[in-house]
Every structure is written in structure tokens, then in C-alpha cells.
Backbone as a ProteinNet text record, in pm:
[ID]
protein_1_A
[PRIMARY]
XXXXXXXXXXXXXXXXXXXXXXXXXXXXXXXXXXXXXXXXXXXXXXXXXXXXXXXXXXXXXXXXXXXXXXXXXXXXXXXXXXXXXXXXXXXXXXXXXXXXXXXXXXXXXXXXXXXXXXXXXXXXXXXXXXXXXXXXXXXXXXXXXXXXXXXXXXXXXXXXXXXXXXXXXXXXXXXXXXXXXXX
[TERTIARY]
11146.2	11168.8	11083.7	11030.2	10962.5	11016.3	11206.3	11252.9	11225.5	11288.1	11262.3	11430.9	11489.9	11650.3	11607.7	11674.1	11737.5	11721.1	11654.9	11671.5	11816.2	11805.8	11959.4	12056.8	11999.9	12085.5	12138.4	12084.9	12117.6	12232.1	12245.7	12320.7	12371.7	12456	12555.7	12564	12467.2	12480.2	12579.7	12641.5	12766.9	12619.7	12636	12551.4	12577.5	12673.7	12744.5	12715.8	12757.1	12757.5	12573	12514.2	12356.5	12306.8	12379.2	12360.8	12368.1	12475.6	12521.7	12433.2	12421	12317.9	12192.1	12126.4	12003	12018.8	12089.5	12128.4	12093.7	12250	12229.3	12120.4	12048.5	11910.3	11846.6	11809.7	11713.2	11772.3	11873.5	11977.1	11891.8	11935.4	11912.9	11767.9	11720.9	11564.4	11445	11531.8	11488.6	11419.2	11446.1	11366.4	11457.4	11373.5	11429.4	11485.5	11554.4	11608.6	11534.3	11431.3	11323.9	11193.9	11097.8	10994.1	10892.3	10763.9	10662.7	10670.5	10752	10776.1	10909.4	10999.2	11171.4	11176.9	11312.8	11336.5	11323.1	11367.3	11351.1	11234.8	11090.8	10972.1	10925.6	10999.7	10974.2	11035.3	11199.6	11197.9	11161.8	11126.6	11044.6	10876.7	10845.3	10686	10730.8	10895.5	10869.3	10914.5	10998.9	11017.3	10873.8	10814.8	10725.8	10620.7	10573.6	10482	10570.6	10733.3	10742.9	10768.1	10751.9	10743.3	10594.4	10510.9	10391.9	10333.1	10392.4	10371.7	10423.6	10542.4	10578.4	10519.9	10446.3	10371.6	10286.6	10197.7	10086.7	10122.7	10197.4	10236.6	10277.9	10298.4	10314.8	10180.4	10078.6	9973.1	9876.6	9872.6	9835.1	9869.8	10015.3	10080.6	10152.4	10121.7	10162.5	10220.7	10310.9	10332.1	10227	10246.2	10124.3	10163.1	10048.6	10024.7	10092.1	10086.6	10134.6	10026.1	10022.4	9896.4	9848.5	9934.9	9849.9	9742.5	9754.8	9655.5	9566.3	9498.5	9394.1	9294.6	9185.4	9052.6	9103.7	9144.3	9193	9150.8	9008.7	8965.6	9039.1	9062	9127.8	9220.9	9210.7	9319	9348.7	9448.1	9458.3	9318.8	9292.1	9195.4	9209	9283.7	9352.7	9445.7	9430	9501.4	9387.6	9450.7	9386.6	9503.5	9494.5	9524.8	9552	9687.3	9722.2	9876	9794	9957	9947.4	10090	10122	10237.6	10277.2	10364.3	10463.8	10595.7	10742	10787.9	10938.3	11048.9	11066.4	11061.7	11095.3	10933.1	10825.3	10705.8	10621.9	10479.3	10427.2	10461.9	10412.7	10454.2	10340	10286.2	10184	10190	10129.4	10155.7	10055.8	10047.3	9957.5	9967.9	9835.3	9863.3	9745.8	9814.1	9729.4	9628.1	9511.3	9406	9392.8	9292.1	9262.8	9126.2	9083.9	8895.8	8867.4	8882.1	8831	8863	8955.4	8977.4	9099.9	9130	9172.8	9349.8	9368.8	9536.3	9517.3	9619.4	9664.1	9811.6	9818.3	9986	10046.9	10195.4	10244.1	10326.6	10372.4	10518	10411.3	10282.1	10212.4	10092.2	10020.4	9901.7	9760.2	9625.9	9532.2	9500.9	9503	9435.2	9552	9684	9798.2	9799	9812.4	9878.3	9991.9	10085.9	10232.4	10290.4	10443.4	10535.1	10620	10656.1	10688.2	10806.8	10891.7	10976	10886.4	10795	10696.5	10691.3	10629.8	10619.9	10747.1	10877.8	10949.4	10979.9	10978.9	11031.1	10940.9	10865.1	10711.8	10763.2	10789.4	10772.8	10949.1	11039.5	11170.7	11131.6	11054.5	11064	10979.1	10886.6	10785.7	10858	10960.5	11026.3	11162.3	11164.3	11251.9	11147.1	11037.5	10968.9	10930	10870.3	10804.5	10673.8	10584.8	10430.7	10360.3	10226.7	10177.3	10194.1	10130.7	10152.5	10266.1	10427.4	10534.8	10562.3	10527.3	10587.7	10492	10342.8	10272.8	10384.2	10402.1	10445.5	10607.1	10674.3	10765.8	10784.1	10691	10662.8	10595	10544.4	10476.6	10623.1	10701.8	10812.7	10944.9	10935.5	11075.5	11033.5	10903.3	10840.3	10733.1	10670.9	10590.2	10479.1	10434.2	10343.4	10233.5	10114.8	10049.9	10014.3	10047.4	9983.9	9919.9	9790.4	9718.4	9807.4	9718.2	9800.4	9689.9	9565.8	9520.7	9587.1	9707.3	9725.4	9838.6	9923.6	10069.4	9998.4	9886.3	9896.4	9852.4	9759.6	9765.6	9860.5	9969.6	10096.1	10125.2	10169.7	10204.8	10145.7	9985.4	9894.7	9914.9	9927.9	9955	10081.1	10215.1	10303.3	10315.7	10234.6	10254	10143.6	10047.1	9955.5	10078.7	10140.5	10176.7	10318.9	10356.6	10455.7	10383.8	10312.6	10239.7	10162.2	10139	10093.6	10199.2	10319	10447.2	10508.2	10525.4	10549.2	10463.1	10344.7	10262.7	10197.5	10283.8	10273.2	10332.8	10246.1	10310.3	10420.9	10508.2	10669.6	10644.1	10562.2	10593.9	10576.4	10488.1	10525.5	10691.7	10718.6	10908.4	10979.8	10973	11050.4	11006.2	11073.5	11024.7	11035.1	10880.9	10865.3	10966.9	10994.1	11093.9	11226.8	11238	11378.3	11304	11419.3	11319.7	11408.5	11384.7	11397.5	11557	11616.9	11770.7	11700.6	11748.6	11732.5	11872.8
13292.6	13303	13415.3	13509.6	13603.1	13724.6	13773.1	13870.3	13891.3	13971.1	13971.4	14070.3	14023.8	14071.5	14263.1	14260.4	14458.8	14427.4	14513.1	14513.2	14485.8	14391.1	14300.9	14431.1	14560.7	14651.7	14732.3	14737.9	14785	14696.7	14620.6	14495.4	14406.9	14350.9	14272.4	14118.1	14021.7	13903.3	13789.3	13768.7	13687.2	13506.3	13493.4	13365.3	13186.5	13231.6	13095.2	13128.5	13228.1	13312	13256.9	13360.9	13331.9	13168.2	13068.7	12967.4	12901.7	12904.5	12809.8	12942.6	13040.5	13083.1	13039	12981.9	12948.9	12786.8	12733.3	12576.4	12618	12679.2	12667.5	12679.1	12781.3	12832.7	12702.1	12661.7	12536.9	12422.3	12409.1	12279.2	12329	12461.1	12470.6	12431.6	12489.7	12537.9	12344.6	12250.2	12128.4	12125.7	12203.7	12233.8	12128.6	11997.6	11934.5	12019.7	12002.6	12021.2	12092.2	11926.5	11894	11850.6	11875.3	11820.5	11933.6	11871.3	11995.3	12086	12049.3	12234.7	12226.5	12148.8	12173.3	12325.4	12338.5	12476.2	12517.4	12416.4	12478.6	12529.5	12401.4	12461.8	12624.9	12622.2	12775.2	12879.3	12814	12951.7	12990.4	12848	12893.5	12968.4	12954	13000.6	13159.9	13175.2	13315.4	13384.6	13334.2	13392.6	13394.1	13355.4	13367.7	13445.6	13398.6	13538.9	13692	13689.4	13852.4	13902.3	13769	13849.9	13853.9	13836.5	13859.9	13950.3	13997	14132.8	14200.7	14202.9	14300.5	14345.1	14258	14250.5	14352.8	14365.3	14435.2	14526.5	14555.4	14692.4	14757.6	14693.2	14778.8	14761	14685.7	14702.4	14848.1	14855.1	14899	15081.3	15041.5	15162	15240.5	15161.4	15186.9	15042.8	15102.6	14964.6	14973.3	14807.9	14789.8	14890.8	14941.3	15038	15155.3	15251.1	15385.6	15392.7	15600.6	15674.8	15641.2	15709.7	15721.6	15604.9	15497.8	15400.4	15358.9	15484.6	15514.6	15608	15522.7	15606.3	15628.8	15525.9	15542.4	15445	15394	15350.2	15152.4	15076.6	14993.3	14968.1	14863.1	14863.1	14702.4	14675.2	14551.8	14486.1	14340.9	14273.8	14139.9	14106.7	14017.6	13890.5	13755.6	13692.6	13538.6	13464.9	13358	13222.4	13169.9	13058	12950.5	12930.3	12821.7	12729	12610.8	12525.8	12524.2	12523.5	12499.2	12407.5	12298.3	12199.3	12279.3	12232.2	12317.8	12151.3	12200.4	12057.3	12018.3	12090.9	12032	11995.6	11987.4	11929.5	12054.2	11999.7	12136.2	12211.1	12320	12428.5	12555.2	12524.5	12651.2	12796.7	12867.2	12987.9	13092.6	13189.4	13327.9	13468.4	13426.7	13503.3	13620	13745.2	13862.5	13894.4	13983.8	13994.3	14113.6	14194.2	14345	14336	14462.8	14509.8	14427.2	14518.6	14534	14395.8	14307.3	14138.2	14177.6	14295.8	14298.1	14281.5	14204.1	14244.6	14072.2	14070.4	13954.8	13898.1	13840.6	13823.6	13735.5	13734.7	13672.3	13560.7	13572.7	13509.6	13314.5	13348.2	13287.4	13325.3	13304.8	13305.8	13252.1	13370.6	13267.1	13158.8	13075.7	12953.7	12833.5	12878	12822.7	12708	12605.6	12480.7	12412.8	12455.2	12428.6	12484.1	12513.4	12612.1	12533.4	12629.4	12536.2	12430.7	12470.7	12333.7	12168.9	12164.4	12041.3	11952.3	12075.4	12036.4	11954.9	12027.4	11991.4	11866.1	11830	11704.3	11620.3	11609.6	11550.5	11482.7	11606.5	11555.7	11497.4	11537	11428.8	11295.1	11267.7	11145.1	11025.5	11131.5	11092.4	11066.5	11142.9	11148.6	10976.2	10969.7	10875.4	10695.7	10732.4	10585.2	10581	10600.5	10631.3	10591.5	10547.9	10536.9	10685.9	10666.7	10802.8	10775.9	10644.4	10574.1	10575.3	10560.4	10525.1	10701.3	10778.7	10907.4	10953.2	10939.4	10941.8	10911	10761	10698.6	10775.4	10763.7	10941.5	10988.6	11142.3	11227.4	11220.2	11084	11079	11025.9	10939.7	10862	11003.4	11066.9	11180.7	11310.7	11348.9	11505.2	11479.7	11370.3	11335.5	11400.4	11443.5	11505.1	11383.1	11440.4	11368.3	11419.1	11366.5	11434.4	11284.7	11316.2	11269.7	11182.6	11082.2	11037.1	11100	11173.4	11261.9	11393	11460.4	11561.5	11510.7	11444.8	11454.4	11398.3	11301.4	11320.3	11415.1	11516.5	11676.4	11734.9	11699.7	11815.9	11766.7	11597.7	11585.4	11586.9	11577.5	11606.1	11738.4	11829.4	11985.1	12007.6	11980.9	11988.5	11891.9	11781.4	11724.7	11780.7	11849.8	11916.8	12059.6	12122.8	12224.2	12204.3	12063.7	12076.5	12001	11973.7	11900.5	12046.5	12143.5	12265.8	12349.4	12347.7	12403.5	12380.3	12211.1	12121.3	12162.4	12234.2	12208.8	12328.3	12426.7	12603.5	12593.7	12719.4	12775.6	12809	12756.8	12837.8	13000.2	13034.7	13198.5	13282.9	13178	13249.8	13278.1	13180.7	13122	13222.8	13250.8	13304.7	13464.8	13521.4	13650.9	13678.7	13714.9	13746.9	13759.4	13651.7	13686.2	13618.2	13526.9	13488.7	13372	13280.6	13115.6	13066.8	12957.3	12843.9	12794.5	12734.8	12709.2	12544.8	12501.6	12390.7	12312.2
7672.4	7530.4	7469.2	7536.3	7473	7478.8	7465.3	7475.2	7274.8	7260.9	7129	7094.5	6991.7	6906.8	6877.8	6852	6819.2	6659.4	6611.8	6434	6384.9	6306.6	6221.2	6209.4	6168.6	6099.9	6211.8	6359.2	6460	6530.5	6489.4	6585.5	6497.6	6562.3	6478	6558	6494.7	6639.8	6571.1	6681.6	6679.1	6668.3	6588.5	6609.9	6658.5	6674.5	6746.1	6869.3	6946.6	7079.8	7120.2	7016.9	7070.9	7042.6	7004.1	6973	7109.6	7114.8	7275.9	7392.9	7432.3	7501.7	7501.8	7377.6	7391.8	7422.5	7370.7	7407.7	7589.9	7642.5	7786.3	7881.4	7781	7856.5	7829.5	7764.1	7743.7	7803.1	7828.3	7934.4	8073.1	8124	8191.8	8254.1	8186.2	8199.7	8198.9	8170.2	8110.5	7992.9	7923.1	7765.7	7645.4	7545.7	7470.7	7362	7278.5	7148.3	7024.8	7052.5	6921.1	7003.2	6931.2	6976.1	6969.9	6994.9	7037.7	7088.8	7202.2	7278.1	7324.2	7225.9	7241.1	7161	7178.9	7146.7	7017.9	6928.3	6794.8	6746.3	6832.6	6770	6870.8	6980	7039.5	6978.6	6897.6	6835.1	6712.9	6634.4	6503.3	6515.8	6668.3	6648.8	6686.9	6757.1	6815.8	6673.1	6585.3	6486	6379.3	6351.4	6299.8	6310.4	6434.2	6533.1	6524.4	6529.5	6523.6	6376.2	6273.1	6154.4	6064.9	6158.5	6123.1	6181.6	6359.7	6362.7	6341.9	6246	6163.2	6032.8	5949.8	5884.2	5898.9	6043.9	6113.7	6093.4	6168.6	6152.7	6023.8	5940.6	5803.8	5743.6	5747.1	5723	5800.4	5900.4	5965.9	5992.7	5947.3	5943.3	6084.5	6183.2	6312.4	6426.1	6533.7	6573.4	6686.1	6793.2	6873.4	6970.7	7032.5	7126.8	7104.2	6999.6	6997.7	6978.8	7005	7021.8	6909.2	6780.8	6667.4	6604	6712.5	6608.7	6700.6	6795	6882.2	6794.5	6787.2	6712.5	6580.2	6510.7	6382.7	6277	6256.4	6213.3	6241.7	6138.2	6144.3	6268.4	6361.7	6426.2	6476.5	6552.3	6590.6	6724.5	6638.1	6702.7	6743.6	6833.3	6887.8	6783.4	6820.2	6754.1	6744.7	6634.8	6622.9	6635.3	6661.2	6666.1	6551.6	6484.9	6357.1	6413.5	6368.1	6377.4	6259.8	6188.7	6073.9	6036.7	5953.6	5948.7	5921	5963.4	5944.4	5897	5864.6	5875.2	5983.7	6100.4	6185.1	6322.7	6215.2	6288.9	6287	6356.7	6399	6450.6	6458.8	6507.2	6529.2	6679.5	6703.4	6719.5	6628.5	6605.3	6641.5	6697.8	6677.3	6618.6	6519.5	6421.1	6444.8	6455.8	6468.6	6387.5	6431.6	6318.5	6318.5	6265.4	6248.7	6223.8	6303.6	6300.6	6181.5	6084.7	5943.3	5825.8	5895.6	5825.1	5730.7	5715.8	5533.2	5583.8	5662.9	5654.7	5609.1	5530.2	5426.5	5435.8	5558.5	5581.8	5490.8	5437.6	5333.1	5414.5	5525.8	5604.5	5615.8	5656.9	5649.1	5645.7	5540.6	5468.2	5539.5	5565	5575.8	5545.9	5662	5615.7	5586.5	5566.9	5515.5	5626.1	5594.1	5683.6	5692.9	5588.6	5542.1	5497.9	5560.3	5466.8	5357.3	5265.4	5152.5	5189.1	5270.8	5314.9	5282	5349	5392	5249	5146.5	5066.4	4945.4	4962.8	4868.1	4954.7	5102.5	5133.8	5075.6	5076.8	5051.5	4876.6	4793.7	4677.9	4621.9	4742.7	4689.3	4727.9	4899.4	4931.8	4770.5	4749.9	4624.4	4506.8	4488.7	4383	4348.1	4467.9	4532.1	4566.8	4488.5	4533.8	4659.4	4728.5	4844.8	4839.8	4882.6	4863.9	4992.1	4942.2	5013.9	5182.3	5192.2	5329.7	5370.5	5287.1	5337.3	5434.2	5269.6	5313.4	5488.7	5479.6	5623.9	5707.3	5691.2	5831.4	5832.7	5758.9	5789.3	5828.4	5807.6	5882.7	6061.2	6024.4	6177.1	6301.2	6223.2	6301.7	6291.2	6196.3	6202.8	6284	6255.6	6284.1	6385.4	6434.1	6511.7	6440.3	6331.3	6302.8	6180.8	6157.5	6100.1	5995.1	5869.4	5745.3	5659.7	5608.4	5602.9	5394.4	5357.5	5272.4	5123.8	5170.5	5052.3	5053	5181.6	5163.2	5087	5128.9	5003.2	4875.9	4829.3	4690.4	4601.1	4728.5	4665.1	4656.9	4713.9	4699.3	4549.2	4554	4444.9	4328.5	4301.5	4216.4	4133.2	4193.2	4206	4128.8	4188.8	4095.7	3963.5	3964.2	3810.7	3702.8	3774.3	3696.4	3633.7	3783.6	3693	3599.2	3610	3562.3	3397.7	3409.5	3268.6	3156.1	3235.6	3241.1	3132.9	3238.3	3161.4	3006.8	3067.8	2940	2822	2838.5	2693.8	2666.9	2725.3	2714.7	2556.8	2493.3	2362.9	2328.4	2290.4	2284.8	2267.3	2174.2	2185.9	2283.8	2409	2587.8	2605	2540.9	2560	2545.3	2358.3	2306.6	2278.2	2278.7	2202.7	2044.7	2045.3	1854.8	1768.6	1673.6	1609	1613.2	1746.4	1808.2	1792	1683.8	1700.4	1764.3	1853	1891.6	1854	1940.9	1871.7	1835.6	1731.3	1674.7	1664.5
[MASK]
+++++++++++++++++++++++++++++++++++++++++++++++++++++++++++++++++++++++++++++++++++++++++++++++++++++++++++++++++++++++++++++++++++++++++++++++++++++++++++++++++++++++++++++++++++++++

């Protein structure tokens, strides 16, 4: 699983085609579906990992191993190590670093432990009467994963702060000078 696709705009992938290819390969190969190291979480970490070294490289300004980013101040300095919660469970990732610290990846964020998926399940199951424990035991019985029952009432803490936040913003953020309010 570590070939890597032709840029989208170079190629045209039939995705049903590469669908059942990767199924077969993983039939073949005895690789599960789902799971820790079923396929989905191999191909969400390989997708992730190559859009964070894509990232690098636009930080950086060069890709890995060309000349020009020999003796050029800043350069690539191995990788660190993050699992981060997906929908479909953890998911271990390596995330590249640089000499100098300053590359700031967006695909996933220092320090990040969840992509926003996690979160909106988190706050429908919440939304839906759920207790923090119910939603835990959840995630642990659907995703095999463990999230703790102070992290979802921070998720949900967070959005009722900002939605209480919103609610009691100044209308003239709203409206523009002059344009009142339809009554």
C-alpha cells in the first residue's frame, strides 16, 4: 500500500475500477475491511501522510530529495508520530517535521487529535439524548476507539459556548450601517 496515484489532473481514475482492485488486494493479501489495520484505516493514514507531504513541500518549497533543498537552510527532519480519531476509528499517522519547527500543517494540525468528522458525530449523538458515557461506550463498541467522557463534554461545551457567543453578538456585526433589521 505504499504506491502512491498520478496527480488527479494527470489521470482520470475510474473509481469503481480502483475500488474492487483494492478490495481484491486486501482479500487477497488477508487484510480486514475495518479495523486497526483493515484497509480503510491504511488508506486513510496513506492519504493523509501524502497530503501532508504535500503540504512540505510547499512549505519548504521543494519536493523530498531534489538537489535544490541540499544546504538550503530549512529542510526536512524526519517524522513524528500521531494517531488521530477519524469516523472510522484511529488512525496512525506520520507526520513530517522540518529543522527549523515552523512548518504548520493544516490537513492536520499540531497537536490535533480529531478530525472534524469525530466531532459532529459526537455532538448529533448529544444532540439526540445520549449521555457522555452512552456516547464513550459508542465509539468504543462502533470504532473500537476510546474517547474519554471529559473529551466529548469539551466538544460539546465548546460549541454551546460558541453558539451562546453568536446568539448574543451585536446585530450591527449582522447588519450593515444603515440596513435595519426586517421586522
Amino acid at each position: 500500500m505504499t504506491e502512491t496515484l498520478e496527480p488527479m489532473d494527470q489521470l482520470k481514475i475510474d473509481h469503481q475500477q480502483l475500488a474492487q482492485q483494492l478490495l481484491a488486494q486486501a482479500k487477497a493479501e488477508g487484510v480486514e475491511l475495518v479495523g486497526p489495520n483493515g484497509l480503510l484505516n491504511r488508506l486513510t493514514a496513506n492519504v493523509l501522510e501524502t497530503a501532508l507531504e504535500a503540504e512540505m513541500d510547499e512549505h519548504l518549497g521543494y519536493e523530498k530529495h531534489q538537489v535544490e533543498g541540499r544546504n538550503g537552510g530549512n529542510s526536512r527532519n524526519g517524522r513524528r508520530a500521531n494517531t488521530v480519531l477519524t469516523e472510522i476509528g484511529p488512525v496512525e499517522i506520520e507526520v513530517p517535521r522540518d529543522t527549523d519547527a515552523s512548518f504548520e500543517p493544516q490537513i492536520v494540525k499540531k497537536r490535533q487529535r480529531r478530525l472534524t468528522g469525530v466531532d459532529e458525530i459526537i455532538l448529533s449523538l448529544s444532540a439526540k439524548g445520549l449521555t457522555t458515557g452512552e456516547i464513550a461506550a459508542h465509539f468504543d463498541d462502533v470504532y473500537g476507539a476510546s474517547v474519554s467522557k471529559e473529551t466529548i463534554s469539551k466538544i460539546t461545551d465548546k460549541v454551546l459556548t460558541e453558539m451562546t457567543d453568536w446568539s448574543v453578538r451585536p446585530l450591527d456585526s449582522v447588519y450593515p450601517v444603515g440596513v435595519p433589521p426586517c421586522t
